[in-house]
C-alpha positions as CSV (number, residue, x, y, z in Angstrom):
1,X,-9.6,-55.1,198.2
2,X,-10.5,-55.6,194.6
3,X,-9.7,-53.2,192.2
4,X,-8.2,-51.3,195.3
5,X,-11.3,-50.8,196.5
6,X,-12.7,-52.1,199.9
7,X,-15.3,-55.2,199.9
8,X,-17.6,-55.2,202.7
9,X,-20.3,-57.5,203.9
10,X,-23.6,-55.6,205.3
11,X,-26.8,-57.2,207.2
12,X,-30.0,-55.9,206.8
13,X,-32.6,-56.4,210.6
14,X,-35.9,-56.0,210.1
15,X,-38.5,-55.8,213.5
16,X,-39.6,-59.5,213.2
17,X,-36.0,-60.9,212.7
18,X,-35.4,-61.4,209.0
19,X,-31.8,-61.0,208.2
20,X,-30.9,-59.9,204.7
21,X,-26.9,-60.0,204.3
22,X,-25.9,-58.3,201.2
23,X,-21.6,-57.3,199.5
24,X,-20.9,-54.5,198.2
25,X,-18.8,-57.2,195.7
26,X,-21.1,-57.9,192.5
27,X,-24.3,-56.5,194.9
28,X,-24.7,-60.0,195.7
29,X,-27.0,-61.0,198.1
30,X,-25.2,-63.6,200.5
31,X,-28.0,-64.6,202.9
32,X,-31.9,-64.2,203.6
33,X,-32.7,-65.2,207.0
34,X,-36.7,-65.9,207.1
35,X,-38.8,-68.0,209.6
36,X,-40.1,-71.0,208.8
37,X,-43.6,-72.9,209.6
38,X,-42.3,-73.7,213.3
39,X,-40.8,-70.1,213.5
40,X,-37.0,-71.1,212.9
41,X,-34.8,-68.8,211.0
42,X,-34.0,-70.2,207.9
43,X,-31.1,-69.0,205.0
44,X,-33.7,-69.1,201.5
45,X,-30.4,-68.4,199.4
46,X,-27.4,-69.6,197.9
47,X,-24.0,-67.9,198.3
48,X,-20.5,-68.4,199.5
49,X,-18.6,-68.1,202.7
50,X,-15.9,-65.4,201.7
51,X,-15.2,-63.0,198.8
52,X,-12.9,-65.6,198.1
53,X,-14.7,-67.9,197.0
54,X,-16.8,-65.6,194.8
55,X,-13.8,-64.7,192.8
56,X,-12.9,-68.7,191.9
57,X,-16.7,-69.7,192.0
58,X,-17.7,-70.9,188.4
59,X,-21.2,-69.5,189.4
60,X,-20.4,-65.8,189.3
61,X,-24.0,-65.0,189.7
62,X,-24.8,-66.6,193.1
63,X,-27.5,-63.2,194.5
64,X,-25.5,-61.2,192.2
65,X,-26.9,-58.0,190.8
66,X,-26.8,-58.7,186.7
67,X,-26.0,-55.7,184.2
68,X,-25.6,-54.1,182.3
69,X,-27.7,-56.1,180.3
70,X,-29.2,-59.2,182.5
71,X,-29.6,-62.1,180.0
72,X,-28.4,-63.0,176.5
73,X,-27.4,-60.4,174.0
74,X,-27.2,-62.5,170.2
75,X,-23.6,-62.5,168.7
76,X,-22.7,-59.6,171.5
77,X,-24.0,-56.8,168.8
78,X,-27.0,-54.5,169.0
79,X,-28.2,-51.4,166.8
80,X,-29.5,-48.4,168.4
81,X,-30.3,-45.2,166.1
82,X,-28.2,-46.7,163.2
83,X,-24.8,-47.6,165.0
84,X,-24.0,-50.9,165.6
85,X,-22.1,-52.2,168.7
86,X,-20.7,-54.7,167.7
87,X,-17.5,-55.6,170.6
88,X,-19.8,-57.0,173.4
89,X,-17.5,-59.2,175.0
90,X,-18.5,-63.0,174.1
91,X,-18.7,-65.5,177.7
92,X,-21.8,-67.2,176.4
93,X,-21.1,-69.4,173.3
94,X,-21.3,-66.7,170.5
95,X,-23.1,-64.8,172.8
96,X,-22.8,-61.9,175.9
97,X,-24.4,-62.7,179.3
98,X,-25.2,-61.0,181.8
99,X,-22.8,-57.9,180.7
100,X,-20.4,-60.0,179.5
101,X,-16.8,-61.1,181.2
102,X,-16.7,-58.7,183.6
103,X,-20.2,-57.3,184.5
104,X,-21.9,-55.4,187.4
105,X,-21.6,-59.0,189.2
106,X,-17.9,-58.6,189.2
107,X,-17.3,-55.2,190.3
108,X,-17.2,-53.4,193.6
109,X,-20.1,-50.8,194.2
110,X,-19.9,-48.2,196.4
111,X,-22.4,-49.1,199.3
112,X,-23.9,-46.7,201.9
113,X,-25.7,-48.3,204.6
114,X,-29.2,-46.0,205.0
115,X,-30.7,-47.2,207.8
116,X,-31.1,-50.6,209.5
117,X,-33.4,-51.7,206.7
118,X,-32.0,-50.1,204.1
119,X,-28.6,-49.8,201.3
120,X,-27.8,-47.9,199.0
121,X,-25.1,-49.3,196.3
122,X,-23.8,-47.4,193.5
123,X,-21.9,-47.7,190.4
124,X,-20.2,-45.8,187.6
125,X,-20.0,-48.0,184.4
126,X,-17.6,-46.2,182.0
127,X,-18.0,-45.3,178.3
128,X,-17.2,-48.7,176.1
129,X,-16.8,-50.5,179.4
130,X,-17.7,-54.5,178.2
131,X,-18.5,-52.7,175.0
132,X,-21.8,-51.1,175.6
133,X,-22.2,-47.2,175.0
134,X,-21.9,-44.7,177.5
135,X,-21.4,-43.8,181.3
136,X,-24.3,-45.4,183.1
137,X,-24.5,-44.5,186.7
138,X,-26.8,-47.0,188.2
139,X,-27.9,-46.9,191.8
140,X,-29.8,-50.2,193.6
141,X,-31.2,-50.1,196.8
142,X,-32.2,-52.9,198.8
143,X,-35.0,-52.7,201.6
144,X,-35.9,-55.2,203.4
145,X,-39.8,-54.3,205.2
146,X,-40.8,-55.9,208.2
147,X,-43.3,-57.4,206.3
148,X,-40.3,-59.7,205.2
149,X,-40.2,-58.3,201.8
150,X,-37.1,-57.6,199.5
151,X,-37.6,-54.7,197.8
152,X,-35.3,-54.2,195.3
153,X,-35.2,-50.5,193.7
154,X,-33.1,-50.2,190.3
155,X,-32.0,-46.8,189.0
156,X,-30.0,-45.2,186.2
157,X,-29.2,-42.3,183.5
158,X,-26.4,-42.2,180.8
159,X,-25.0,-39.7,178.4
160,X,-25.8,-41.9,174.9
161,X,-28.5,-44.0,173.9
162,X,-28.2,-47.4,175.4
163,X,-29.4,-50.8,176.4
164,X,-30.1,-51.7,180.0
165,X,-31.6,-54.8,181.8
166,X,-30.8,-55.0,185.1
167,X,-32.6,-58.1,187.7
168,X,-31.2,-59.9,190.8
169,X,-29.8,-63.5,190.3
170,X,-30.4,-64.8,193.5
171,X,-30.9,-68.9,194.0
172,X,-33.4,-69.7,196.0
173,X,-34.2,-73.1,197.7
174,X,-37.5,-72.1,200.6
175,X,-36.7,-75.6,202.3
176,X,-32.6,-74.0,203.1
177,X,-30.0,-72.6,200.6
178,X,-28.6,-76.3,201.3
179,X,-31.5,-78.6,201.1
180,X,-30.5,-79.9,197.7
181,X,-32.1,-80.5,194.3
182,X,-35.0,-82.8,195.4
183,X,-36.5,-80.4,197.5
184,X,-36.5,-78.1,194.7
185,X,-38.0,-79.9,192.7
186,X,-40.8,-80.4,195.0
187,X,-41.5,-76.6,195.2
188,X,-44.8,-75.7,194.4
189,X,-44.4,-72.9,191.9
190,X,-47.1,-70.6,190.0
191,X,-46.2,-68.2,187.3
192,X,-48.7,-65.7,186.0
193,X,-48.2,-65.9,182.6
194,X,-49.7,-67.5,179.3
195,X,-47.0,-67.1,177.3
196,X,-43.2,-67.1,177.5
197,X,-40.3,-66.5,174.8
198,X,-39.0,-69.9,173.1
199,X,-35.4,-69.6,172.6
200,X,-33.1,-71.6,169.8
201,X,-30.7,-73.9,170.7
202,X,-28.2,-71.2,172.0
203,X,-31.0,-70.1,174.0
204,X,-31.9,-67.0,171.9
205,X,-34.9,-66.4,171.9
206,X,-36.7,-66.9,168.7
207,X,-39.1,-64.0,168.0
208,X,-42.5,-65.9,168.9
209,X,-44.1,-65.4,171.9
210,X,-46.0,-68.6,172.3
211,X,-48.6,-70.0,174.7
212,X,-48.1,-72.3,177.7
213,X,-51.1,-73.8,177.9
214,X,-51.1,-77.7,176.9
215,X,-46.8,-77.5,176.8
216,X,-44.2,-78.5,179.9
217,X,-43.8,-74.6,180.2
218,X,-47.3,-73.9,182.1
219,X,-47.1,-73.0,185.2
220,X,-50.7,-70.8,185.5
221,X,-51.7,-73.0,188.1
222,X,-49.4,-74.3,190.6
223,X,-47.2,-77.3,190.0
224,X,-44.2,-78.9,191.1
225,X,-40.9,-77.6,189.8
226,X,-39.9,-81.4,189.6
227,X,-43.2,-82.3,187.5
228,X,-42.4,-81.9,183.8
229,X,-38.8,-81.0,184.2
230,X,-37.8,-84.0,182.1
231,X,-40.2,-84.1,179.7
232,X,-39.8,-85.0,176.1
233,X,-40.3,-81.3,174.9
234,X,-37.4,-79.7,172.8
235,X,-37.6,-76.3,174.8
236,X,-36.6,-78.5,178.0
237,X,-33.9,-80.5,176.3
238,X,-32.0,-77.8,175.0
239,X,-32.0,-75.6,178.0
240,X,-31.2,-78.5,180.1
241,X,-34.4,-77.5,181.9
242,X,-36.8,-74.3,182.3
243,X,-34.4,-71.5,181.9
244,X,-36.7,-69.2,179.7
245,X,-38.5,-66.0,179.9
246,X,-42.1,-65.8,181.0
247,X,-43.8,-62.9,178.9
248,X,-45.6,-61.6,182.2
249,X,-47.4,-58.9,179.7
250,X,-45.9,-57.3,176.3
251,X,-45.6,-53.9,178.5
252,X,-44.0,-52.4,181.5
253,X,-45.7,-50.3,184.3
254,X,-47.9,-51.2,186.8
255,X,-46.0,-53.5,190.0
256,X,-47.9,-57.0,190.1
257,X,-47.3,-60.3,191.4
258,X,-45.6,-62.6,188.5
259,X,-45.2,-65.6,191.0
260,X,-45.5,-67.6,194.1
261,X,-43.5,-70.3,195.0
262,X,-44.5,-72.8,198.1
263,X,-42.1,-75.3,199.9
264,X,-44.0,-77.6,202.5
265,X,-40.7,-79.0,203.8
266,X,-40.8,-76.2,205.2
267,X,-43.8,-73.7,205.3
268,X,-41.7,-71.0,203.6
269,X,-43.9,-68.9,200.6
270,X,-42.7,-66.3,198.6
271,X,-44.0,-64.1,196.4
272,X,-42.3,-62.1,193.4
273,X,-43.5,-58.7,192.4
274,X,-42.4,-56.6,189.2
275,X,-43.1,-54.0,187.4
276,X,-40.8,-55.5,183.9
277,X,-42.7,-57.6,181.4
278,X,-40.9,-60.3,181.7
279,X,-39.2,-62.8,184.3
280,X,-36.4,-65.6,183.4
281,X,-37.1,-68.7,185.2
282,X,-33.9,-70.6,186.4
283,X,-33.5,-73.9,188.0
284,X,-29.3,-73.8,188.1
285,X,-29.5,-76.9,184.9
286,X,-25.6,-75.6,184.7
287,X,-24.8,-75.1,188.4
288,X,-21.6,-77.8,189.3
289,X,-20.3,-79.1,192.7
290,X,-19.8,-75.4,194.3
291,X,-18.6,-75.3,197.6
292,X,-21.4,-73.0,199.9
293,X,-21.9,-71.1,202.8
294,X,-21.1,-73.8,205.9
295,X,-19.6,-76.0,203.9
296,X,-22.3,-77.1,201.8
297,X,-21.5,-78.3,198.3
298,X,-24.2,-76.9,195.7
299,X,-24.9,-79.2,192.6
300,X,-27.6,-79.0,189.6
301,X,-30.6,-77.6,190.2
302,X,-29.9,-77.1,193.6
303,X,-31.7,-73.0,194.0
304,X,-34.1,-71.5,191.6
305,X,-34.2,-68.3,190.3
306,X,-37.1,-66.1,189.4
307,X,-35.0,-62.6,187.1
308,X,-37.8,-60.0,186.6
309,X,-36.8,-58.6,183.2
310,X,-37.2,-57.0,180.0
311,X,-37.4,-59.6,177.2
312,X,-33.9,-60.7,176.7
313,X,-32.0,-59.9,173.5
């Protein structure tokens, strides 16, 4: 129990065999079972063994579900209709990440499984809870097809003007949640998008939205993760890496593919849909020796992660 309510773990079968094992803890997702080339089910994500170990990780967002505002939020302030919100709790820097100390990653949801395919999880954020405005009730329903998709469904209302970005933080590694950094850095990776968001040195972004083309940042056509990681470029140094929005389009609306990632270790491909305009792309620069599902240790830049977002801040 946390909170004295009930954590539980729920798996996810579709008709092919994919496995999705998801808590109702933080909405994480703890395992994706998918096939590989030779047809041998194969865990595509990081995560821990126990709730546990969640609690003491110092990598809270292991397949968590991020909110209520996914991202960086400057100084933990914001403005809507001429009141200021200024007691966002601070756990990034001067800034709030990710909802701040104790976001929808660190709460229990209620979860109600639909069908063998299909949850449901729910959540009531109170009035002033991390100090953001108003009860948001947000719903998230997983679904996992048997064309071995994850569709992720996000949902909510709230009773005052607010600000909301909400995006999965799974780690990803297509050659086995514990194949290490070098063989993600030998994912192939393509990102739909010309421009991304440049960010200062506290990884705020700027203002600009500047284009890839002829920078470390391009990824229009495929390229290794590993490629021009550790290139002289100031937007790579001071991130520790690529950890920086990719402006997919300047609006929301129609679902499209932002990216497709290819590991020939293994034969694994995945593809990422959204409807958001943006999508932060993670490598896990600030991930540390975390102890993993079978006991696996994860280190730097050992699982990628692809958040479909609005533009952060």
């Amino acid at each position: 129990q946390i909170d004295g309510k009930e954590t539980a773990l729920y798996t996810l079968c579709n008709k092919v065999g994919a496995e999705l094992a998801i808590t109702n803890y933080g909405a994480k997702i703890v395992s994706l079972m998918v096939p590989d080339k030779n047809g041998k089910m194969t865990d595509v994500v990081t995560g821990h063994n126990s709730i546990e170990e969640y609690l003491t990780s110092k990598e809270p967002y292991f397949g968590a579900i991020c909110g209520r505002y996914g991202n960086r939020i400057a100084a933990g302030k914001f403005t809507i209709d001429g009141v200021t919100y200024d007691k966002l709790a601070i756990n990034n820097g001067p800034n709030s990440l990710h909802g701040g100390i104790k976001g929808f990653n660190a709460v229990v949801w209620d979860a109600k499984q639909i069908d063998e395919q299909t949850i449901e999880l729910k959540y009531t954020s109170a009035d002033g809870e991390e100090g953001f405005p108003g009860e948001l009730k947000t719903t998230v329903t997983y679904h996992l097809t048997n064309e071995n998709e994850v569709v992720i469904s996000y949902q909510a209302s709230t009773d005052k003007p607010t600000v909301l970005n909400l995006t999965n933080h799974s780690y990803f590694n297509l050659a086995g949640h514990d194949a290490g950094a070098e063989s993600v850095m030998n994912h192939l990776v393509q990102i739909h998008a010309e421009e991304y968001t440049p960010t200062d040195k506290l990884l705020i972004p700027t203002g600009e939205i500047a284009p890839v083309a002829g920078t470390p940042m391009d990824f229009t056509t495929p390229k290794k993760i590993g490629q021009d990681v550790d290139a002289d470029f100031e937007q790579l140094i001071m991130a520790g890496g690529y950890d920086h929005n990719y402006a997919l389009t300047r609006k929301k609306g129609e679902m499209r593919e932002a990216a497709v990632v290819w590991c020939e270790e293994s034969g694994i491909q995945m593809k990422v849909y959204t409807d958001l305009p943006g999508m932060q792309f993670y490598i896990g620069n600030f991930i540390e020796q975390e102890n993993g599902k079978a006991g696996c240790v994860y280190g730097k830049r050992s699982g990628f992660c692809m958040e479909t977002q609005y533009y952060p801040n």
